[in-house]
C-alpha positions as CSV (number, residue, x, y, z in Angstrom):
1,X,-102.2,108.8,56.9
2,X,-102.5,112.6,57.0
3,X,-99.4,114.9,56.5
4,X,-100.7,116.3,60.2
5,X,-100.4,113.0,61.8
6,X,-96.9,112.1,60.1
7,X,-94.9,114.8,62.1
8,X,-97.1,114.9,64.9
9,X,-93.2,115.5,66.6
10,X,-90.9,117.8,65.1
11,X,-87.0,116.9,65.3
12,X,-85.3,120.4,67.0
13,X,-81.6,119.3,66.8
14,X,-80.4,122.8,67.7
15,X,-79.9,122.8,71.4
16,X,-78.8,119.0,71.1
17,X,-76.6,119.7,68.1
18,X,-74.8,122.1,70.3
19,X,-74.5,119.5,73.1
20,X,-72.8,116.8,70.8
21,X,-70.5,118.9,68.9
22,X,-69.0,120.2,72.6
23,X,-68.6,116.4,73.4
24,X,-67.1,115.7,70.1
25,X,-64.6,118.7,70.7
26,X,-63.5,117.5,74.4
27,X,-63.3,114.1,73.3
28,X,-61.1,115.1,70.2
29,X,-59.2,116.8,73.0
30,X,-58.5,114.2,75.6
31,X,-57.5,112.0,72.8
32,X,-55.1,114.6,71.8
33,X,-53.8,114.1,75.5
34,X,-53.9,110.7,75.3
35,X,-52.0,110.4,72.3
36,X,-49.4,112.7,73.1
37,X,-49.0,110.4,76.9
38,X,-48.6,107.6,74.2
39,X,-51.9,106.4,75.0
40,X,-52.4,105.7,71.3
41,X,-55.3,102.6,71.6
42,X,-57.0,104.5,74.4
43,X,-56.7,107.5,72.1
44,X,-58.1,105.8,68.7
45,X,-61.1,104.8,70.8
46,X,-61.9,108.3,71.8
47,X,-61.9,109.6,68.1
48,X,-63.3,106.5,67.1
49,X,-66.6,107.5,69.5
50,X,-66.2,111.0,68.4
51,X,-66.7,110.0,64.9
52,X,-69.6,108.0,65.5
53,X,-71.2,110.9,67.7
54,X,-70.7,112.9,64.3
55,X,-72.2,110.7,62.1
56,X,-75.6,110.7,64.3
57,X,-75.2,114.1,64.3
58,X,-75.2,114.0,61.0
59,X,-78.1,111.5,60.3
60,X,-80.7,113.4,62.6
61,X,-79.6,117.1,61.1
62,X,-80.8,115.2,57.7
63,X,-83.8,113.8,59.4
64,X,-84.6,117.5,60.6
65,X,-84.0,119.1,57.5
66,X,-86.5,116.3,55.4
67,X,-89.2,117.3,58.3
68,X,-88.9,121.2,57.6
69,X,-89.0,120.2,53.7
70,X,-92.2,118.4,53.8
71,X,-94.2,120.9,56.6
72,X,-93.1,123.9,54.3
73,X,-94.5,121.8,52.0
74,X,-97.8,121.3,53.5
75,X,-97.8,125.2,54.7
76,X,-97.6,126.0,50.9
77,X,-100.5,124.0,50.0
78,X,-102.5,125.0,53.0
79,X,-101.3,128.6,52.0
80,X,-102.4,127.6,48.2
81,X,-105.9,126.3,49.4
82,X,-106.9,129.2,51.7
83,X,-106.0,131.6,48.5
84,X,-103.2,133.3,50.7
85,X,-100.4,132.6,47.9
């Protein structure tokens, strides 16, 4: 398989990066809320969700970062063969 056909689609986790960590944030919050209303189970699950939100978060930002690695990669050697570098 060619390197062009491996990341035919590029992960772009900057617009929904932003999206997630403002839904981690309020959900941090309302358990805050929740917790100080002695809410402390229905709080727990909150963060609990938050956490796992953050974990994706952090998963597809490593997936991202792999993708630019290998296509700057495969610039350099196109670069390398075309006598540009």
């Amino acid at each position: 398989m060619g390197d062009e056909k491996r990341y035919k689609h590029k992960l772009n986790m900057l617009e929904p990066g932003t999206r997630m960590l403002k839904w981690i944030g309020i959900l941090v919050l309302i358990g805050l809320l929740l917790y100080v209303f002695r809410l402390r189970i229905a709080a727990f699950c909150l963060w609990a969700v938050s956490g796992v939100v953050f974990v994706v978060l952090l998963i597809l930002l490593a997936i991202e970062s792999h993708q630019d690695n290998v296509l700057n990669e495969i610039a350099i050697n196109e670069n390398k063969k075309n006598g540009e570098i």
